[in-house]
DOZAKOL-773368 format. One record per residue: y, x, z of N, C-alpha, C, O in turn; residue number from 1; residue in one letter. Coordinates in steps of 0.02 Angstrom, whole numbers. Each point is the difference from the previous one (the first is absolute). Example, Ala and Ser with C-alpha at 12.3 -4.5 7.8 and 13.67 -1.06 7.14 Angstrom:
BEGIN
+--------+--------+--------+--------+--------+--------+--------+--------+--------+--------+--------+--------+------+--------+
!    n_y !    n_x !    n_z !   ca_y !   ca_x !   ca_z !    c_y !    c_x !    c_z !    o_y !    o_x !    o_z ! rofi ! marlum !
+--------+--------+--------+--------+--------+--------+--------+--------+--------+--------+--------+--------+------+--------+
!   -284 !    660 !    390 !     59 !    -45 !      0 !     60 !     45 !      0 !     -1 !     52 !     33 !    1 !      A !
!     54 !    -70 !    -69 !     59 !     42 !      3 !     55 !    -39 !     37 !     55 !     25 !      8 !    2 !      S !
+--------+--------+--------+--------+--------+--------+--------+--------+--------+--------+--------+--------+------+--------+
END
This chain:
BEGIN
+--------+--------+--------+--------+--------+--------+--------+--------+--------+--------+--------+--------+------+--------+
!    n_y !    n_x !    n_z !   ca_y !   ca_x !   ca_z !    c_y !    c_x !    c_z !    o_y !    o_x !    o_z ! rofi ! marlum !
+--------+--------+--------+--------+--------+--------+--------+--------+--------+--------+--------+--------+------+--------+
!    488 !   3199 !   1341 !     -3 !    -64 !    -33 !    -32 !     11 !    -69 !     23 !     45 !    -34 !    1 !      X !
!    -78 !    -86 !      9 !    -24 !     -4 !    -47 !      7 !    -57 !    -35 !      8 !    -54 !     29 !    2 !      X !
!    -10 !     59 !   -104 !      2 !    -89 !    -38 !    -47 !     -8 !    -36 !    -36 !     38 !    -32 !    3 !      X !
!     42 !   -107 !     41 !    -97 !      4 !      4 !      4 !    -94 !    -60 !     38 !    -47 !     12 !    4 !      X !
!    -68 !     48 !    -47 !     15 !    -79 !    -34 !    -64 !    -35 !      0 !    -53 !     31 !     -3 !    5 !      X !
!     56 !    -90 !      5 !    -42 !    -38 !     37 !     -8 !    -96 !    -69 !     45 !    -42 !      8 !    6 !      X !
!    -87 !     30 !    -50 !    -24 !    -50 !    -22 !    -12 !    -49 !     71 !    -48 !      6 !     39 !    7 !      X !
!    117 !    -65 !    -31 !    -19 !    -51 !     18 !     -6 !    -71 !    -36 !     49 !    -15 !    -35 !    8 !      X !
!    -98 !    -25 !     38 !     -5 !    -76 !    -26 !     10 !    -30 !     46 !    -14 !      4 !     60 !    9 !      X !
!     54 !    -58 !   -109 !     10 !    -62 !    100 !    -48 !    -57 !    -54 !    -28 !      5 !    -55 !   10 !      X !
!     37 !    -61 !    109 !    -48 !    -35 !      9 !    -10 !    -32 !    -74 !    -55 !     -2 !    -28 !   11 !      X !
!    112 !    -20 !      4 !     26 !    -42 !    -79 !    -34 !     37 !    -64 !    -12 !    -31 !    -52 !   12 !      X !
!     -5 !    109 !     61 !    -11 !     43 !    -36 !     31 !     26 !    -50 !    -22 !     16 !    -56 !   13 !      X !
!    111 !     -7 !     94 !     41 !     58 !      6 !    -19 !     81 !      8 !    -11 !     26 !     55 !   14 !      X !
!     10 !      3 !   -103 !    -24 !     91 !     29 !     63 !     35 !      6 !     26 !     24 !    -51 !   15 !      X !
!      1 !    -19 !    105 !     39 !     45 !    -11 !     -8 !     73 !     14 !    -40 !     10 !     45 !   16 !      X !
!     69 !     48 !    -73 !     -7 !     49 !      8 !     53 !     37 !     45 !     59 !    -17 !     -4 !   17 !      X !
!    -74 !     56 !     38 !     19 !      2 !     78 !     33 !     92 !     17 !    -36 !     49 !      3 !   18 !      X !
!     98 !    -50 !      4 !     -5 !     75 !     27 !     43 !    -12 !     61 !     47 !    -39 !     11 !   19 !      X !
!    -88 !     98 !     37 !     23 !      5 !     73 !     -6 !     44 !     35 !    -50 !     34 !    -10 !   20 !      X !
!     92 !    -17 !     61 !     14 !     62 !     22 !    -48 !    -17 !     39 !    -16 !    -59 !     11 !   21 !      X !
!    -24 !    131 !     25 !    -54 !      5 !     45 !     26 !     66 !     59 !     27 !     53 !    -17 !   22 !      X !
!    -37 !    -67 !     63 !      8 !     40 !     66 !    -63 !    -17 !     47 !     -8 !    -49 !     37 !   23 !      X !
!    -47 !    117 !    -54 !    -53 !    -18 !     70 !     18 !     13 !     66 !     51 !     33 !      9 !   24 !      X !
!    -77 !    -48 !     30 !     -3 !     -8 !     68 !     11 !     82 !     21 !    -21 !     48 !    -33 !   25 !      X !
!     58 !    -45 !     91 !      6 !     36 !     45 !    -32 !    -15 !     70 !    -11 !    -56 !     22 !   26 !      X !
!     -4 !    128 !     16 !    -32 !    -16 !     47 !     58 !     52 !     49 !     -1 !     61 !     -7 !   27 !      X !
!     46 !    -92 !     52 !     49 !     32 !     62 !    -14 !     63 !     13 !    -51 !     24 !    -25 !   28 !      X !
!     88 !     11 !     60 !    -37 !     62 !     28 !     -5 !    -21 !     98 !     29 !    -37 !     41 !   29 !      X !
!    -69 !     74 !    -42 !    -13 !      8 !    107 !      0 !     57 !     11 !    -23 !     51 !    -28 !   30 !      X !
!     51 !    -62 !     72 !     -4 !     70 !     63 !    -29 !      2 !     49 !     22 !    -37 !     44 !   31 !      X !
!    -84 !     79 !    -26 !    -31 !    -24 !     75 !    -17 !    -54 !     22 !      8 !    -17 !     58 !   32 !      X !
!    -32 !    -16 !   -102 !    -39 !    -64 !    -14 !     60 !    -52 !      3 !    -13 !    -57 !     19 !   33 !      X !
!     89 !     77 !    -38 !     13 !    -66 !     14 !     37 !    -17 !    -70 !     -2 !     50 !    -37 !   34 !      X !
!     27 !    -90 !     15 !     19 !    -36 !    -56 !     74 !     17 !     -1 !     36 !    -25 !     44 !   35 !      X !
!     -9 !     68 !    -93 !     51 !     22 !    -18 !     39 !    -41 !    -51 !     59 !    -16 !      6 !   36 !      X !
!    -90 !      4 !    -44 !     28 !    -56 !    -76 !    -36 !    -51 !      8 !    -31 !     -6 !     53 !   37 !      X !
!     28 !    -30 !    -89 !    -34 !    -71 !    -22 !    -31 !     25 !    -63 !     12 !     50 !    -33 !   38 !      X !
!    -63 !   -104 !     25 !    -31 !    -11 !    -72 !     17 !    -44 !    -31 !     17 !    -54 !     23 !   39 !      X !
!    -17 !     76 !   -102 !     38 !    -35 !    -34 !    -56 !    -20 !    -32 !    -51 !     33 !      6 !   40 !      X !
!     52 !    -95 !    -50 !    -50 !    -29 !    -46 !    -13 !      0 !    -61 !    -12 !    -60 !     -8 !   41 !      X !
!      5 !     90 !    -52 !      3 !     -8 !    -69 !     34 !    -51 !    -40 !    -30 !    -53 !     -1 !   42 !      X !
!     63 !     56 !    -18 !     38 !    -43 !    -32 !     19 !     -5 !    -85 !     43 !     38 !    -23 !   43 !      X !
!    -71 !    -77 !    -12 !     41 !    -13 !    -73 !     32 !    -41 !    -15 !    -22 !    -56 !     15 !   44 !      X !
!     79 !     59 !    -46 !     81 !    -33 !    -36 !    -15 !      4 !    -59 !    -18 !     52 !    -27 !   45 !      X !
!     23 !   -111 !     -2 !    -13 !    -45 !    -77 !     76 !     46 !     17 !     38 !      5 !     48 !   46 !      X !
!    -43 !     28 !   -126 !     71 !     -7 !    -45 !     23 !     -8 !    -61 !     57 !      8 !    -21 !   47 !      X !
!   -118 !    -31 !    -13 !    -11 !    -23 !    -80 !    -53 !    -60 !      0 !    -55 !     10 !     27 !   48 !      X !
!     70 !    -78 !    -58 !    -70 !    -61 !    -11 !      8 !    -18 !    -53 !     44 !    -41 !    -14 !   49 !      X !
!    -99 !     74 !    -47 !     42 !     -8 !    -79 !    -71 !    -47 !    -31 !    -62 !     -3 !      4 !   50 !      X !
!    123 !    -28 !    -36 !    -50 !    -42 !    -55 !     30 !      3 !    -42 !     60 !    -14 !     -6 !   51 !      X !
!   -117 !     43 !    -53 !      0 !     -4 !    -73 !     79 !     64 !      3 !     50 !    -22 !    -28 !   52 !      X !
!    -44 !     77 !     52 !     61 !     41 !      9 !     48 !    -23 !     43 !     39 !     44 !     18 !   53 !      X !
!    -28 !   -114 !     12 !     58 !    -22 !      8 !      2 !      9 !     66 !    -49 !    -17 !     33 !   54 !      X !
!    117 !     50 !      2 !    -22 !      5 !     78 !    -12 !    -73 !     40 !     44 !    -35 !    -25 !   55 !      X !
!    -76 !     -1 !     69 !     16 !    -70 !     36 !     22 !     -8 !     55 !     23 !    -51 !     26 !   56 !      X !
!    -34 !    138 !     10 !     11 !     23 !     64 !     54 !    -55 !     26 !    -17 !    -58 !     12 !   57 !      X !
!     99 !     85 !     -1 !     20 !    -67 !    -11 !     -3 !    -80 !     37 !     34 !    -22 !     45 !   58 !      X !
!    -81 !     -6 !    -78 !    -14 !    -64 !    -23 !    -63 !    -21 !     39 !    -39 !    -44 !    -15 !   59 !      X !
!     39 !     80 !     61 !    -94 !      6 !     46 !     26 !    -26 !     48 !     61 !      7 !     -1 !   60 !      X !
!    -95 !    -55 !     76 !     14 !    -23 !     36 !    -15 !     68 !     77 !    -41 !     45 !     -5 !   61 !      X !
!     74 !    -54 !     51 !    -27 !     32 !     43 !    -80 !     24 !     23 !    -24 !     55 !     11 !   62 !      X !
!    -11 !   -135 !     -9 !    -78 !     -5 !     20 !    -45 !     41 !    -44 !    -46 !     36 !     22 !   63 !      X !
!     69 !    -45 !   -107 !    -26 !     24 !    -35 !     -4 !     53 !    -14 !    -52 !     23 !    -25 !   64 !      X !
!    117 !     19 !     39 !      8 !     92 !      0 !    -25 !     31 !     56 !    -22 !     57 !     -8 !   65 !      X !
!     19 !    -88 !     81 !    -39 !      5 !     45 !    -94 !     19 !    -15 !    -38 !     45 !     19 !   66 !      X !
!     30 !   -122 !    -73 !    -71 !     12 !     -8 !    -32 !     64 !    -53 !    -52 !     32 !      7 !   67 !      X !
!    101 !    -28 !    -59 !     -2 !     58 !    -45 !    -13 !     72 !     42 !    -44 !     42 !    -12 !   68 !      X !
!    104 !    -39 !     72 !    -16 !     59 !     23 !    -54 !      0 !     37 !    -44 !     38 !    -21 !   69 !      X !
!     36 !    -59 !     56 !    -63 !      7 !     30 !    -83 !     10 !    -38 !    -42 !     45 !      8 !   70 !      X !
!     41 !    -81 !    -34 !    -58 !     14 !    -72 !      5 !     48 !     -4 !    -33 !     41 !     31 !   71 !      X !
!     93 !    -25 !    -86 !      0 !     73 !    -29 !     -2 !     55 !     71 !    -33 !     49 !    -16 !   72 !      X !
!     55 !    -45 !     80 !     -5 !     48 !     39 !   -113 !     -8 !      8 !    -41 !     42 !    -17 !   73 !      X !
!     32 !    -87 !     37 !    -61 !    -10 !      3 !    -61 !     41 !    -37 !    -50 !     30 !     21 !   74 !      X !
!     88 !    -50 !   -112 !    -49 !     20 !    -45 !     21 !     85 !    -21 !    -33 !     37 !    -36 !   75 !      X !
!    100 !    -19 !     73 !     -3 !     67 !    -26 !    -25 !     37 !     66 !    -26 !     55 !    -14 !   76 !      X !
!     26 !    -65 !     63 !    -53 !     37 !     73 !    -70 !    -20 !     -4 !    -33 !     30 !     42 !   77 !      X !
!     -2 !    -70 !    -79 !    -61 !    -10 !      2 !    -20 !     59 !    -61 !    -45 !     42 !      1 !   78 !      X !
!    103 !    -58 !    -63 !    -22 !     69 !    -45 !      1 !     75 !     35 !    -42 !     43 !     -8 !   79 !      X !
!     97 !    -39 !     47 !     -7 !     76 !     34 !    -75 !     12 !     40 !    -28 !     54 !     -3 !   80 !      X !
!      6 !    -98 !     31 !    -55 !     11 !     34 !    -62 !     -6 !    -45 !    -55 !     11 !     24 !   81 !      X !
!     61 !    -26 !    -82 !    -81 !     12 !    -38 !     18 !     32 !    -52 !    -42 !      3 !    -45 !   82 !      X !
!     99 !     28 !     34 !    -13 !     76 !    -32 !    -21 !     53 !     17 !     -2 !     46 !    -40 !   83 !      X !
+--------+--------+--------+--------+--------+--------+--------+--------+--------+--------+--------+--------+------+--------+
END
């Protein structure tokens, strides 16, 4: 697990500043061509949404911590691949 922080703006032009746990993807193991584990998917968990210092985490709706993570998983795998 890595933590990884992430600048989100919502629509109002709110910035909040963002920290979240990151877990990349796993790929199962096989045996003799057949599928031993499953694959798992990359995943990041908002666990800090600060404005101006203040945590809001909190105070965030489901949809919206949903959308945070995903972004931030988005924009930190697109950085791994063009470094």
């Amino acid at each position: 697990m890595e933590m990884i922080s992430y600048t989100y703006t919502h629509d109002c032009g709110i910035v909040l500043e963002c920290t979240l746990e990151y877990e990349p993807a796993e790929t199962g193991s096989t045996e003799n061509g057949l599928k031993m584990e499953p694959d798992y998917p990359s995943v990041a968990t908002l666990t800090a949404a600060k404005i101006n210092g203040a945590d809001i985490f909190p105070l965030l709706g489901f949809d919206l911590i949903d959308e945070i993570e995903e972004l931030a998983k988005q924009a930190h795998e697109s950085q791994e691949i063009d470094v």
